[in-house]
N, C-alpha and C positions, 0 to 999 in steps of 0.2 A: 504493500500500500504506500503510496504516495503519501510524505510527511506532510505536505500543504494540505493534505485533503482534513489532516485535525485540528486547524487552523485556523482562528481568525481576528480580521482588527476589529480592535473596539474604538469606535465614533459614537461621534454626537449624533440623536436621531432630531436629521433637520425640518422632520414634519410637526415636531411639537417646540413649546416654548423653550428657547434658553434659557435656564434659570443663572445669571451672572455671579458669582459666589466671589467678591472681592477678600482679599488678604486683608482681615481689620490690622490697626496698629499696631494692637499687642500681637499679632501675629509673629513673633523675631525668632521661633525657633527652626534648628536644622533638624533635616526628618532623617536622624540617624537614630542608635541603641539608646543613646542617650536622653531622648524626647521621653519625658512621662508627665507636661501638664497638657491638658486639652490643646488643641487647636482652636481657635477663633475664628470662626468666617462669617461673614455679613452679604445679607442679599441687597443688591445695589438698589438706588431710589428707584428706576425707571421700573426695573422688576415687581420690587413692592409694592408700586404705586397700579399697576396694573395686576397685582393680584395673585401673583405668583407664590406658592411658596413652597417650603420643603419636599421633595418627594422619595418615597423608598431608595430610589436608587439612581443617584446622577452623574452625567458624564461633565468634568470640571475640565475646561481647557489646558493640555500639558499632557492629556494621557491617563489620568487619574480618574476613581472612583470616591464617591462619595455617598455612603451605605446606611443604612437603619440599623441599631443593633438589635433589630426583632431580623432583620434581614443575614446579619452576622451571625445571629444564634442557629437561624437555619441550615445555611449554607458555608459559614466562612469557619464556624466551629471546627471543623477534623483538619483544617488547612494553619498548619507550622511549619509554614516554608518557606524557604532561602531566599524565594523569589519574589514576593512581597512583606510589608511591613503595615501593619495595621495600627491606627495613630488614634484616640480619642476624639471628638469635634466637636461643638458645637457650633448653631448657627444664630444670630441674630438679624434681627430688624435692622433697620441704616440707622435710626435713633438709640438702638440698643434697646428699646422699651418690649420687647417682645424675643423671645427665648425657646428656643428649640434644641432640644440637649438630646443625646444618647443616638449621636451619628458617629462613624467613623469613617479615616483617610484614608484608603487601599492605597499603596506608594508601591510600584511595580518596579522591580530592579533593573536596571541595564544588565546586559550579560553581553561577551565579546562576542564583537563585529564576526567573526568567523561563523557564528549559527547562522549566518546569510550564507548561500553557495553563490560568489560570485560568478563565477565562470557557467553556472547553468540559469543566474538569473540577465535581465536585460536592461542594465544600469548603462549610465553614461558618467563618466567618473572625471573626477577633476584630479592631476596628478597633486597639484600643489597643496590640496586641503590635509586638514590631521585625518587621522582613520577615523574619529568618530561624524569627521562630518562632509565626508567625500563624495558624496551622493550626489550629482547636480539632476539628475530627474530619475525616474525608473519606469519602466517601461513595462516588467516583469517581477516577480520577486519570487525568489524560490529559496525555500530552506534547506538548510543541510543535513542530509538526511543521516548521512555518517556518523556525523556527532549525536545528532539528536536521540537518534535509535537505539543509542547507548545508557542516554539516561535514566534512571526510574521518573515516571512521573511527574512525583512534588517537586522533582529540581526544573521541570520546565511545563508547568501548567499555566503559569503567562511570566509576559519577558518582556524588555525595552531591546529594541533592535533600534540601531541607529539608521535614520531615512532621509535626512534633505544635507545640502549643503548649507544651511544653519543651524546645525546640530540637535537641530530635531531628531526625539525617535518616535516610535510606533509603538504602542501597546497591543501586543500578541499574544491571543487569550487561547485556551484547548479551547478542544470543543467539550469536555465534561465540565467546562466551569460555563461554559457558555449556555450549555441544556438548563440548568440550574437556574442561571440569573435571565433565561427567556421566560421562567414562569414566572417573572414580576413583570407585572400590569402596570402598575407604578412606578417606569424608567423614562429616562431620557437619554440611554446607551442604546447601540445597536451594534451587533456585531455582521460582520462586512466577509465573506470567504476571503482569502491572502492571496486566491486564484485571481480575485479581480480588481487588486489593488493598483497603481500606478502614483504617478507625482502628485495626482487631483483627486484629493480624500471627500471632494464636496461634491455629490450625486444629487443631480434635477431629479433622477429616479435611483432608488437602491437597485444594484443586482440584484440576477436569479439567485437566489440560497442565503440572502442576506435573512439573520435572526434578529 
């Protein structure tokens, strides 16, 4: 089997509202081992003001999730894994006057540039860039199935691969963590197959097999 075939990104689903989750002030901490007070995020004026607000399960610009811990108790409970770090959150109001607590940050790990096969995928590559950020568009993306095929599992049920030539990466989800978070009703993620990926994450229409 085909490693792409258990694959896929996770996007913003652009048929429903953005909910804009700004970095409050006190937000100053690094999301390493070290992190153990909550996270602080606020939902911006324009959002609150039109009525927007917390949902089970959101996709935050960067690649990141942002989860219910009725949604963690479900699903993210048997997952202690190398490849994400799971952070405290809450969320407020832009005034602070209103309070939404017992959310969490899914913080997906980068893992090396090599779980890309580049020679079997269809990039255009800039000699001069560093490795994490060489990518000037992609045409194709294909995973390495050698490496991958090796691991157990929990060391590769989602992953940051590095994707543009500004060092962006992609959040690449399995597909058993993906069956899971398609039975929340209550998202604004969608996952994308990695077959029909390229430079342009923004779809008029989703692909065929997109969850």
């Amino acid at each position: 089997m085909n490693i792409n075939d258990e694959y896929y990104v996770m996007t913003w689903d652009n048929r429903k509202p953005f909910i804009d989750l700004d970095q409050a002030d006190d937000m100053d901490v690094e999301f390493d081992e070290d992190v153990i007070r909550p996270v602080h995020m606020e939902i911006d004026d324009d959002n609150w003001d039109a009525g927007l607000r917390p949902q089970e399960c959101m996709y935050i610009i960067g690649g990141e999730l942002l989860i219910s811990n009725a949604l963690k108790e479900k699903y993210f409970y048997k997952y202690d894994l190398e490849c994400i770090k799971l952070h405290k959150a809450y969320i407020t109001s832009p005034d602070g006057e209103e309070y939404f607590e017992g959310y969490w940050l899914v913080m997906i790990q980068q893992v090396p540039s090599n779980w890309l096969d580049v020679e079997k995928s269809d990039l255009t590559l800039d000699p001069n860039a560093d490795p994490l950020s060489k990518y000037e568009s992609i045409n194709s993306y294909q995973l390495n199935q050698k490496i991958l095929e090796k691991l157990p599992l929990e060391e590769r049920l989602c992953f940051d691969l590095p994707y543009s030539e500004y060092g962006a990466t992609l959040p690449i989800v399995h597909k058993e963590m993906v069956d899971a978070l398609a039975l929340v009703e209550d998202r604004t993620v969608v996952f994308v197959p990695i077959s029909e990926v390229t430079s342009q994450l923004m779809w008029e229409e989703f692909p065929k097999g997109t969850i």
